[in-house]
Residue, then its C-alpha position, 0 to 999 in steps of 0.5 A: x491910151x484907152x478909150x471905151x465908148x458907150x459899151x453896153x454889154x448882156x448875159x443872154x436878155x439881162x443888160x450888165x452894162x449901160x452905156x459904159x464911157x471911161x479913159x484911162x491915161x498912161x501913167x495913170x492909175x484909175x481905180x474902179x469902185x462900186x459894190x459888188x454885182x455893179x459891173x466891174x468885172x464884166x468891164x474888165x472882160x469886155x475891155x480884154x474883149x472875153x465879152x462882146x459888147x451889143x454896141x459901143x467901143x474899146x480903143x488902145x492908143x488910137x486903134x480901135x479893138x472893139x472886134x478884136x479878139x482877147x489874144x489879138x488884144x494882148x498882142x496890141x498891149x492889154x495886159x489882164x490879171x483876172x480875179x482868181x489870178x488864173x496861173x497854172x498849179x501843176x507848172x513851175x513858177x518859172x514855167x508860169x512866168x514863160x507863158x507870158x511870151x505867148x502873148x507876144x507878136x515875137x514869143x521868144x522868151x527874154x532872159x532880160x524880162x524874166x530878170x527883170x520880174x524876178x528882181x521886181x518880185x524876189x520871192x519868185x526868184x528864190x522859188x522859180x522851181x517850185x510847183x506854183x499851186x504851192x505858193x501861197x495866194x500873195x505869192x500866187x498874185x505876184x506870180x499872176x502879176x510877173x507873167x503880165x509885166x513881162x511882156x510890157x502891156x501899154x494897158x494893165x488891167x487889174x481885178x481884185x489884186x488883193x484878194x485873199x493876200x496877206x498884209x505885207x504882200x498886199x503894200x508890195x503889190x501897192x509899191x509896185x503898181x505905183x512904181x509903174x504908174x510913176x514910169x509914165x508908159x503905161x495905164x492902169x486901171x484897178x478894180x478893188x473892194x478894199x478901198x484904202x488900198x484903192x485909194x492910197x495907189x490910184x490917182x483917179x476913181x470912177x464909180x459905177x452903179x447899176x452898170x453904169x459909170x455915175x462919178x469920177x475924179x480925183x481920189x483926194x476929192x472923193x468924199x465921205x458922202x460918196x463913199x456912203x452912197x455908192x460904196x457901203x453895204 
């Protein structure tokens, strides 16, 4: 499903990204690890294509999108949840979750979609005409999550889903991703600081250090060393 290839990415002269080559398979969860100012951010920005790479390539089930733009990109199946979660505060939650047929070919709204989020998030349903600045930060990411699902991505990219979440909200996202990765259709790739959530929800890891990808594999064969090595501050 996704394919980046040798994506090498600067901010003015200084090289963030090395060479950088990942897949990521439909009904997949791939989570992305490493300490913090490694590079994971700014591979999720350059696959959604907010950042323009110097060299390499980004493809999506064949077709490549290395010079598309974000908006092209989301129409061709890239679904992003950005650190942050990005939803609009002065909207309803509702509102919110509309503005997520904006990145359709077609932005007719589907009352069966919408339906659909809300019975996978029931909390929402129950505050859809509420201001979603008052939603607390778990809410507010379910929120961010919802807008994303509805339209169906080939390709869900996530930065740091439990971020400033409380505990219960945190295993209901976890339940959700990995009930999508069960249906089959989609890849999902995850970025993550907290490393039991990553591993309890995602099947593969890749490691990245110094912007650049030094291990993956399987999450029951990451050892205690390599966590050690890469992942502790």
């Amino acid at each position: 499903m996704l394919i980046v290839e040798d994506l090498s990415v600067y901010y003015e002269e200084s090289r963030v990204l090395s060479r950088v080559s990942l897949d990521v398979a439909p009904g997949r969860v791939s989570c992305l690890l490493g300490r913090n100012g490694v590079g994971k951010t700014t591979l999720l920005k350059a696959i959604m294509g907010v950042l323009k790479p110097r060299r390499g390539r980004v493809a999506l089930g064949g077709v490549d999108l290395t010079s598309r733009s974000p908006s092209d990109r989301a129409r061709a199946g890239i679904g992003y949840v950005p650190q942050g979660r990005g939803i609009f505060p002065h909207l309803t939650v509702r509102e919110n979750l509309l503005m997520g047929f904006e990145a359709k070919r077609d932005p007719t709204p589907s009352p069966a979609a919408e339906e659909e989020m809300l019975e996978m998030f029931p909390v929402l349903k129950v505050m859809r005409g509420r201001a979603a600045g008052t939603l607390s930060g778990g809410q507010q990411q379910q929120l961010s999550l919802a807008r994303v699902l509805l339209r169906k991505p080939k390709l869900l990219l996530l930065d740091e889903p439990t971020e400033g979440i409380q505990p219960s909200i945190m295993q209901e996202i976890g339940e959700v991703i990995r009930g999508l990765g069960r249906k089959g259709d989609m890849a999902i790739l995850l970025v993550e600081q907290f490393l039991d959530f990553a591993l309890s929800t995602a099947s593969e890891y890749f490691i990245m250090d110094n912007g650049g990808i030094v291990r993956r594999g399987s999450v029951s064969e990451l050892d205690d060393e390599t966590a050690r090595e890469f992942l502790s501050v």
